[in-house]
Short mmCIF file of the C-alpha atoms (twelve columns), coordinates in Angstrom:
data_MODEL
# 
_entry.id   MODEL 
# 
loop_
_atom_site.group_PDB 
_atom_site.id 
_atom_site.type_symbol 
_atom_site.label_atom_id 
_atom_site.label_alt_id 
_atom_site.label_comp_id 
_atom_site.label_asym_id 
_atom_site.label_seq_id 
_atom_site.Cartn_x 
_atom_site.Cartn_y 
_atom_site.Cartn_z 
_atom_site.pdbx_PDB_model_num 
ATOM 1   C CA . UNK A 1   38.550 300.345 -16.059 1 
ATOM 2   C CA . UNK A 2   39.278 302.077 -12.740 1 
ATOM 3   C CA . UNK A 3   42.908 302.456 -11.254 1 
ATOM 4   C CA . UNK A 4   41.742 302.763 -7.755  1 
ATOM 5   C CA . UNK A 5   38.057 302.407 -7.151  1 
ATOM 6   C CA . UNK A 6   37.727 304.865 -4.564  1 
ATOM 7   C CA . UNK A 7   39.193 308.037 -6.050  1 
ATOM 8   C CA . UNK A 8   39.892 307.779 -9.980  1 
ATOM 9   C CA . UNK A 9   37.218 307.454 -12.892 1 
ATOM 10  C CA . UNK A 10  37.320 307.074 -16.525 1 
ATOM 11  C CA . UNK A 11  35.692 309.040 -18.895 1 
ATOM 12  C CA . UNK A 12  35.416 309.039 -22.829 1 
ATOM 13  C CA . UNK A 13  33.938 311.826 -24.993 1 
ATOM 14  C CA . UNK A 14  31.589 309.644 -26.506 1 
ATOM 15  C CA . UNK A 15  30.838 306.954 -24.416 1 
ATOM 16  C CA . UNK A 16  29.764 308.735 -20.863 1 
ATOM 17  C CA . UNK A 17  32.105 307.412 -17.253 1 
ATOM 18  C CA . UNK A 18  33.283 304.658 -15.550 1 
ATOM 19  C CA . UNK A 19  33.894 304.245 -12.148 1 
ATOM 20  C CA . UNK A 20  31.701 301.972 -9.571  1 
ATOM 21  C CA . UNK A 21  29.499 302.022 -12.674 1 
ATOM 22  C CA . UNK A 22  28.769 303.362 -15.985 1 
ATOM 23  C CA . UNK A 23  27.258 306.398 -16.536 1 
ATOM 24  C CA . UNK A 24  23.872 305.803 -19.058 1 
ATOM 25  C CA . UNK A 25  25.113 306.702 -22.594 1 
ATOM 26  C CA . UNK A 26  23.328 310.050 -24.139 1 
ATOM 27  C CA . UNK A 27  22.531 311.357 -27.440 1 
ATOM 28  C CA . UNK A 28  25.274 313.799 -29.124 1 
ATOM 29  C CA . UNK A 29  22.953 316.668 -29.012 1 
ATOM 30  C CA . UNK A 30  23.203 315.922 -25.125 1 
ATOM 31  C CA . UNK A 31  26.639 315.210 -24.604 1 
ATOM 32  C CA . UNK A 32  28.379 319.036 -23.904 1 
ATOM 33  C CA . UNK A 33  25.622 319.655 -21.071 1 
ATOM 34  C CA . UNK A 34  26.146 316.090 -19.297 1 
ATOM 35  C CA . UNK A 35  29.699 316.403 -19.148 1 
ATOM 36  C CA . UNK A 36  29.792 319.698 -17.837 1 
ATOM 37  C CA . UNK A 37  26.973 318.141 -15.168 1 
ATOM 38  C CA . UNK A 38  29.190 315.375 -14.339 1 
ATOM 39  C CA . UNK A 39  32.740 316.802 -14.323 1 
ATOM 40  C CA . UNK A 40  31.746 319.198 -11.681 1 
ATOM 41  C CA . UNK A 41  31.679 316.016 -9.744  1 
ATOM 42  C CA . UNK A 42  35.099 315.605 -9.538  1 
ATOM 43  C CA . UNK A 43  38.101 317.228 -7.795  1 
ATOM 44  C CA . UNK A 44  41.023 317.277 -10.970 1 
ATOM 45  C CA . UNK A 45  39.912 316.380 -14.300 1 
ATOM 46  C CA . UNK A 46  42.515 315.308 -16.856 1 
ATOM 47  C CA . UNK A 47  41.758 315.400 -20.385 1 
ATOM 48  C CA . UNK A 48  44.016 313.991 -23.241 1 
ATOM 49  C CA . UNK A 49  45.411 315.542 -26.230 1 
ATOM 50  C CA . UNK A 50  47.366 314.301 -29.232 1 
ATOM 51  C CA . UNK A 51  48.757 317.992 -29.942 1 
ATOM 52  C CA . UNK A 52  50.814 320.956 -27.992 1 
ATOM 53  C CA . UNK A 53  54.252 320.747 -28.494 1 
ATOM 54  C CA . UNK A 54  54.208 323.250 -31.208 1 
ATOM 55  C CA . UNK A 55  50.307 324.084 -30.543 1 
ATOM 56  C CA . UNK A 56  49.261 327.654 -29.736 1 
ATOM 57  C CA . UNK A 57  46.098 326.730 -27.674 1 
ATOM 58  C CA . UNK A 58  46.168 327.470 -24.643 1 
ATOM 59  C CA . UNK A 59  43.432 324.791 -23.947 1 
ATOM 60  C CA . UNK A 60  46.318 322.153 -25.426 1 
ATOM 61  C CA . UNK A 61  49.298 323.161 -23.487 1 
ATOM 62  C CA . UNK A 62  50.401 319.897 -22.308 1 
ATOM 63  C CA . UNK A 63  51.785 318.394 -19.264 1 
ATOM 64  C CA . UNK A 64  53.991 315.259 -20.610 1 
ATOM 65  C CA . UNK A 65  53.081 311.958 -19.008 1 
ATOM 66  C CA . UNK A 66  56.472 311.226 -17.137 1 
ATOM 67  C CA . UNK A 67  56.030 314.942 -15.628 1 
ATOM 68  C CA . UNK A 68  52.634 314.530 -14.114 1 
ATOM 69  C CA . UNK A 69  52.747 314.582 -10.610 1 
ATOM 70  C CA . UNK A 70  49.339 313.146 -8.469  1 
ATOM 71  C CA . UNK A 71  49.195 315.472 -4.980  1 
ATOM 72  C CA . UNK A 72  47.344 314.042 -1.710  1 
ATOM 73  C CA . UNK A 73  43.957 313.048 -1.407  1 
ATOM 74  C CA . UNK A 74  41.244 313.628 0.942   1 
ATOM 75  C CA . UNK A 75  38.588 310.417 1.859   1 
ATOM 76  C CA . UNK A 76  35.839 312.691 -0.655  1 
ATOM 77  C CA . UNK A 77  37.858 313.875 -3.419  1 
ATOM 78  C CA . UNK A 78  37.857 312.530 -7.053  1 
ATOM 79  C CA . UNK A 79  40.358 312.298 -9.998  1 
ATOM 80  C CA . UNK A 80  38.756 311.911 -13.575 1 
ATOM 81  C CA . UNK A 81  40.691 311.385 -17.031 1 
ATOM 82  C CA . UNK A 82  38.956 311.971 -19.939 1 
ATOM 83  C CA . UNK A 83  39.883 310.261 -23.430 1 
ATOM 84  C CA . UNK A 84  39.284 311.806 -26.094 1 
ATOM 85  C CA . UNK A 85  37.850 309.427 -29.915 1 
ATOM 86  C CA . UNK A 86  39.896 307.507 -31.641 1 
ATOM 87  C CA . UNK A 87  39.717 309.652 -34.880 1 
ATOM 88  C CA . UNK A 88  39.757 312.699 -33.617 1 
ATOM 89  C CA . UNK A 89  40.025 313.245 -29.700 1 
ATOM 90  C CA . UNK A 90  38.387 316.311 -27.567 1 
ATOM 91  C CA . UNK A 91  37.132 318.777 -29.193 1 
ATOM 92  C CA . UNK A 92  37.996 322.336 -28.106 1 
ATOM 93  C CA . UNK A 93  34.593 322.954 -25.904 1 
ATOM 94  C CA . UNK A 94  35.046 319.211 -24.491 1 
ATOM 95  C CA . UNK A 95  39.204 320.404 -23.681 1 
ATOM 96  C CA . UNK A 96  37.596 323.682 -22.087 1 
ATOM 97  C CA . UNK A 97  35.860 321.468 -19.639 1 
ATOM 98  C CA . UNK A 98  38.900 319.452 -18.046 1 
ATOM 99  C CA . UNK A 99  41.754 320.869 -15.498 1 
ATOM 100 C CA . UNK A 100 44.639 320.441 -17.953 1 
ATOM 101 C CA . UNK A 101 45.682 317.985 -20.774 1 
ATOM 102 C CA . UNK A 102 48.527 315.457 -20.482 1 
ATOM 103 C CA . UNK A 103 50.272 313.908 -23.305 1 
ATOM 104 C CA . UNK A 104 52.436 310.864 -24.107 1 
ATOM 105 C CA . UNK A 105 55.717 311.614 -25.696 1 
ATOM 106 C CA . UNK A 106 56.156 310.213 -29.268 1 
ATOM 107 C CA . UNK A 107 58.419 310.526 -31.938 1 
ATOM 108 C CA . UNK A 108 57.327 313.633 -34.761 1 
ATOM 109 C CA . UNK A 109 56.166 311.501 -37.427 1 
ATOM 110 C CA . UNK A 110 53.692 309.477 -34.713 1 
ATOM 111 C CA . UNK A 111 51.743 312.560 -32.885 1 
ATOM 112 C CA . UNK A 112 49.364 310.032 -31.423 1 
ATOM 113 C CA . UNK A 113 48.520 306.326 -29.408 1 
ATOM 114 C CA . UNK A 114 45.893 303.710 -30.278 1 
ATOM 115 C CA . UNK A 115 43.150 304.827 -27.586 1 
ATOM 116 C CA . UNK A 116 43.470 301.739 -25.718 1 
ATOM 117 C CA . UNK A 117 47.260 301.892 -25.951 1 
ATOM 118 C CA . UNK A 118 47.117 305.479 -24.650 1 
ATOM 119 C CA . UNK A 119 44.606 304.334 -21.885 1 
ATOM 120 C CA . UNK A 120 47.073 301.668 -20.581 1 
ATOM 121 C CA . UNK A 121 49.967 303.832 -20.763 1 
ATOM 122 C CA . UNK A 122 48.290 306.763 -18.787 1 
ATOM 123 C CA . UNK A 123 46.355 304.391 -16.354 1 
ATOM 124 C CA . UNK A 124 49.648 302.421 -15.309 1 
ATOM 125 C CA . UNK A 125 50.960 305.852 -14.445 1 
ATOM 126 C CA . UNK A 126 48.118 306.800 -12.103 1 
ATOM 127 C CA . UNK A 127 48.470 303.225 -10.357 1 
ATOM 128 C CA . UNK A 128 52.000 303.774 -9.834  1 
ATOM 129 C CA . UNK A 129 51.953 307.243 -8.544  1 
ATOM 130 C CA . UNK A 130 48.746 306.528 -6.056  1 
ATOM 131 C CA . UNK A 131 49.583 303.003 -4.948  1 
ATOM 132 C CA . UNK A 132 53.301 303.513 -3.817  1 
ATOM 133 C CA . UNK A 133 54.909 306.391 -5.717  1 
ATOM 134 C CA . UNK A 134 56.363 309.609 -4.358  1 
ATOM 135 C CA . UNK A 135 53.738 312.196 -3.968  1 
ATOM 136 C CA . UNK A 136 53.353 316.368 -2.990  1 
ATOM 137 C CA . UNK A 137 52.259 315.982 0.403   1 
ATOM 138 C CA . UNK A 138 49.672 318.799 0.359   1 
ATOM 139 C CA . UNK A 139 46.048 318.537 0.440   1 
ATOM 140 C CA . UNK A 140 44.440 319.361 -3.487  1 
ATOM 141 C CA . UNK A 141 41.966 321.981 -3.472  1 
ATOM 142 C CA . UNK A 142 38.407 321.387 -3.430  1 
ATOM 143 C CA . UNK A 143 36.397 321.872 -6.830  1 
ATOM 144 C CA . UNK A 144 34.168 324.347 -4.862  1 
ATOM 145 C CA . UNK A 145 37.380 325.861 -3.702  1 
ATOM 146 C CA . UNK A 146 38.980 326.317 -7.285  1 
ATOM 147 C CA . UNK A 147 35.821 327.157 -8.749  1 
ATOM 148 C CA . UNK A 148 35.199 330.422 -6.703  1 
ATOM 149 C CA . UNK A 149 38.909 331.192 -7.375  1 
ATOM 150 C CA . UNK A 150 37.540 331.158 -11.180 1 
ATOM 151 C CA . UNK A 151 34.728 333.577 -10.730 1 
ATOM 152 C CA . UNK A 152 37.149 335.928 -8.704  1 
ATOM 153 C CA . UNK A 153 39.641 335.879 -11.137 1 
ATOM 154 C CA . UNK A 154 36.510 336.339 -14.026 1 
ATOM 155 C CA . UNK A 155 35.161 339.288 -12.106 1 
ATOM 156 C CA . UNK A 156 38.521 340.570 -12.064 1 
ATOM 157 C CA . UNK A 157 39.305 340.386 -15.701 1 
ATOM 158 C CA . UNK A 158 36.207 342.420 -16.272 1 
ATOM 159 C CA . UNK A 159 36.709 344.766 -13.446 1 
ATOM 160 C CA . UNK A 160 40.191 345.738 -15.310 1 
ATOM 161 C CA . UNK A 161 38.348 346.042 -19.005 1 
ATOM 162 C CA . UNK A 162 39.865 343.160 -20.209 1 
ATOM 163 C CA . UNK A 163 38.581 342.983 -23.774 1 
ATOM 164 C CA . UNK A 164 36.056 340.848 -24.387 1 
ATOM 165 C CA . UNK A 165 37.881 338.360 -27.261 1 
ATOM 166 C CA . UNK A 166 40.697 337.523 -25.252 1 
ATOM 167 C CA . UNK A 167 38.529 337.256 -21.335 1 
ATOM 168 C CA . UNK A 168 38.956 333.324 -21.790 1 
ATOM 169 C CA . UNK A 169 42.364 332.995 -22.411 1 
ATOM 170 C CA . UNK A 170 43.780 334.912 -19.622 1 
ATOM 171 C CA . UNK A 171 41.553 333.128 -17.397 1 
ATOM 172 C CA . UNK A 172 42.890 329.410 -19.035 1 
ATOM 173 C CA . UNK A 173 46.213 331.225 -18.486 1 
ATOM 174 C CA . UNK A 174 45.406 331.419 -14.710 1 
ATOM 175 C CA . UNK A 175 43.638 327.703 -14.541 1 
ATOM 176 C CA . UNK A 176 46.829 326.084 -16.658 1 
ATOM 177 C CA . UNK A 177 49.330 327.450 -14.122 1 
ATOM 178 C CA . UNK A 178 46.937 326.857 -10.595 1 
ATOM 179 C CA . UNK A 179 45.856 323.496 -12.045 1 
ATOM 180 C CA . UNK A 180 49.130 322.425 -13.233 1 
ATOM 181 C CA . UNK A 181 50.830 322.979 -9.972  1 
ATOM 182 C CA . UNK A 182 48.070 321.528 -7.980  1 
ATOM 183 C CA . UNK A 183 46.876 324.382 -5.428  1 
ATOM 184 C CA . UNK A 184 46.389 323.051 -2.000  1 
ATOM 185 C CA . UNK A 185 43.674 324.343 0.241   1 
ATOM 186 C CA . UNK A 186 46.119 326.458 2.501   1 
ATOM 187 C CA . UNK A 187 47.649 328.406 -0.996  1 
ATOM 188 C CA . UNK A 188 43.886 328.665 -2.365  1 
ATOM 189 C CA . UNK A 189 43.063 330.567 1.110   1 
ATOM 190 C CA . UNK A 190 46.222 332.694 1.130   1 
ATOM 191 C CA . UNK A 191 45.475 333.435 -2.833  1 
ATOM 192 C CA . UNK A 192 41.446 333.994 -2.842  1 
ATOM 193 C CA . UNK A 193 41.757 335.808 0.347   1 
ATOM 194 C CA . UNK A 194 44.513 338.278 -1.925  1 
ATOM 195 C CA . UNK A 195 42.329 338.738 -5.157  1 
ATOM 196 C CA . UNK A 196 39.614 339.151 -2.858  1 
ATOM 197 C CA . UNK A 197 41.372 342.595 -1.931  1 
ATOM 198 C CA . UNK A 198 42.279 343.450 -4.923  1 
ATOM 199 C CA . UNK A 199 38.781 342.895 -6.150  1 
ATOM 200 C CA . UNK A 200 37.642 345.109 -3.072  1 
ATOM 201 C CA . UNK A 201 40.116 347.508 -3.872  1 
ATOM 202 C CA . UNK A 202 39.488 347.771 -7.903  1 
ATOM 203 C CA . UNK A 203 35.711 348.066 -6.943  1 
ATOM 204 C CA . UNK A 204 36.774 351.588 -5.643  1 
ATOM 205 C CA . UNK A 205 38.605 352.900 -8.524  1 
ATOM 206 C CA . UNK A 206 36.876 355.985 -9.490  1 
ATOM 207 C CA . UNK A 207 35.067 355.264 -13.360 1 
ATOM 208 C CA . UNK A 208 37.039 358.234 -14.601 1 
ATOM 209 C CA . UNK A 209 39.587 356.747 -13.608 1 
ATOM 210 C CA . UNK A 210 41.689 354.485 -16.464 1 
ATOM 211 C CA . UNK A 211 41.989 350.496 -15.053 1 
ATOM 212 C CA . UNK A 212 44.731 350.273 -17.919 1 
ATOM 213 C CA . UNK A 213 42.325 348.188 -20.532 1 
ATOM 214 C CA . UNK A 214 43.771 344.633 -21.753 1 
ATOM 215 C CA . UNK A 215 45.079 344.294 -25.050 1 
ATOM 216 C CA . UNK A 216 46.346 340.858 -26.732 1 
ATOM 217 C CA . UNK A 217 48.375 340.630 -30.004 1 
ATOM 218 C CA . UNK A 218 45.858 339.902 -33.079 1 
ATOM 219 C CA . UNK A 219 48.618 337.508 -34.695 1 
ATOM 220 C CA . UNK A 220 48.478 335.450 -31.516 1 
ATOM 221 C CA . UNK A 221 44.899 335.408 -31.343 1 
ATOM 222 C CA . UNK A 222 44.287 334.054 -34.599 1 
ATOM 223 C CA . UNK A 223 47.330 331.820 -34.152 1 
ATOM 224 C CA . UNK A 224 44.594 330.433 -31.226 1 
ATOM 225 C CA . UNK A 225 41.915 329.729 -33.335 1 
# 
């Protein structure tokens, strides 16, 4: 199951990853820590989801299959979708985990694909757009590279008294839109070396001094749930 054996791999929530080879299969109790071990392998994950159009999540908000765009390449950088099971897809811990979610348009009354049909759909895609199809012609961000973009913008959060219920979503806020519009490696420099000011400069805010503390609208957070 591999579109291009060199730079995309397949992964299902219950089953483990494909690629050259399959990852061994491990016990449920398992499962959470081994993906998050073997996702940090990879340079863009892609999860699936059945839900978002109308879907509060933040985790769930959806780029639509005919929208997704696939940016440049380098030799050493890896693409992973995960699918989610038949009967119920990712979970909300497993959708935490991935880049952003795509999903295939249907009509209302059909929210979701057969798995394999889903797989063949979304695999087709990624062959067109990396064998021959129009692409951004920047160079994708490292995971290294968007991961210490993550703990600035988490240090930040807390630096500002963000409160703590709603610390996650404002950072999935931040990953949706970077991850969505695939940061290169010259807009991750010009960006970390910004919030690396601002960090610098918050860090000398006086204590007495109000950092304007973070609130969120309790309807919206439960909406969330």
């Amino acid at each position: 199951m591999r579109v291009r054996p060199c730079h995309v791999w397949i992964c299902h929530a219950r089953e483990g990853c494909f690629g050259r080879r399959r990852v061994v299969k491990v016990a449920p109790e398992e499962q959470l820590a081994k993906y998050k071990e073997i996702l940090k392998k990879f340079d863009l994950v892609i999860g699936t989801t059945g839900k978002g159009e109308h879907y509060a999540n933040l985790k769930r908000a959806p780029v639509y299959l005919e929208d997704l765009q696939i940016p440049e390449l380098g030799p050493d950088q890896y693409i992973c979708v995960v699918f989610g099971r038949e009967s119920i897809g990712l979970s909300n811990e497993e959708i935490s985990l991935v880049d952003f979610v795509i999903r295939i348009r249907t009509r209302p009354e059909y929210t979701s694909l057969n798995l394999s049909h889903a797989a063949a759909l979304i695999l087709y895609h990624l062959f067109l757009k990396l064998e021959g199809g129009e692409r951004p012609n920047v160079l994708m961000a490292t995971r290294e590279q968007k991961d210490r973009l993550d703990e600035t913008i988490r240090h930040l959060i807390v630096q500002v008294k963000v409160r703590t219920f709603p610390r996650e979503r404002v950072l999935r806020a931040f990953q949706n839109v970077l991850n969505r519009a695939y940061l290169s490696q010259q807009e991750y420099r010009w960006i970390y070396g910004l919030l690396r000011r601002v960090e610098q400069t918050v860090d000398h805010i006086p204590e007495s001094q109000d950092k304007n503390e973070f609130t969120s609208d309790t309807e919206e957070e439960e909406r969330e749930k």
